[in-house]
Each structure stands twice: as C-alpha cells, then as structure tokens.
N, C-alpha and C positions, 0 to 999 in steps of 0.2 A: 209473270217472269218467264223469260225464255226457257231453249232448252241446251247446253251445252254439250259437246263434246269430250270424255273419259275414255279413260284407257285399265280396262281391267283385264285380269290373270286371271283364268280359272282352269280348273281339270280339266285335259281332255276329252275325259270322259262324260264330263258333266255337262260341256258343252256340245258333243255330238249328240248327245241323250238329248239336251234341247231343243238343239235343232233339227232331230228327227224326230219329233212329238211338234213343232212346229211354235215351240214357246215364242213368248220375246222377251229376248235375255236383259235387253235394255229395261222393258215395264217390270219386269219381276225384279231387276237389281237394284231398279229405284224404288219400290213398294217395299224391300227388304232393308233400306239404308234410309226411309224415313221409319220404320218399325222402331230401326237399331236405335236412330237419333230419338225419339221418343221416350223409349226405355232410359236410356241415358240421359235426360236431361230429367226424369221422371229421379232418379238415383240418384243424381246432384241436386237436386230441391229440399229430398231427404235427408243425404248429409246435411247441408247448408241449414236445414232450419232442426238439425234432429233435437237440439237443445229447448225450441219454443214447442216441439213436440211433444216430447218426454215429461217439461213443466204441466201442458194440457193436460196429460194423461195421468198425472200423478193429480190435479185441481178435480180433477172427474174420480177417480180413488178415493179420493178425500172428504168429498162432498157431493157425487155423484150427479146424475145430469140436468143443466141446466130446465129448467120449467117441466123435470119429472112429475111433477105433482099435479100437471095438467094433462097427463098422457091417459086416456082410454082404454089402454088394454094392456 
C-alpha cells in the first residue's frame, strides 16, 4: 500500500525538539498510530469476546487444564 499525505498538530515545542535531534516526525507518528491501532483493536477483541472468556476461565476453575495430567513438571 501506498503512502498518503496527513495533516497533524503538534507542540511547538515538540516539534522543534524533533527537528533539532533530526527525528522523523512522519516514521515516529506512524510507528506510534499503528502501536495506538494495535492496542485498540487488542481492547475490542476483549470486550467483544469477554463473555467466551470468562466462561473458559470459569471451565479451567472448575476442572482445571486440559491434558494436565500429561504435564512433566
């Protein structure tokens, strides 16, 4: 996929800071909004499935883990 063109706000200050350290504000704001997007969709997986979760964990409580009884250590 390509690369598009954004239009971001940032500090003043934060952007002089980076561009006298010689960052690039483009590579780091895109490494920092696929982080963001990650975490976030990581959050809604959770919601969305918290109920087939909670059932697991409560089946694992219950009856503890599957083929424990072949574990070595």
């Amino acid at each position: 996929m390509g690369r598009v063109k954004v239009n971001l706000t940032l500090d003043a200050d934060v952007a002089q800071t980076a561009r006298s350290l010689g960052l690039n504000m483009s590579r780091l704001a895109e490494a920092a909004i696929v982080e963001a997007a990650k975490v976030e969709r990581n959050r809604l997986w959770r919601t969305e499935n918290q109920a087939a979760i909670n059932a697991y964990a409560d089946e694992i409580a219950k009856e503890g883990l599957p083929l424990a009884r072949f574990r070595s250590f």
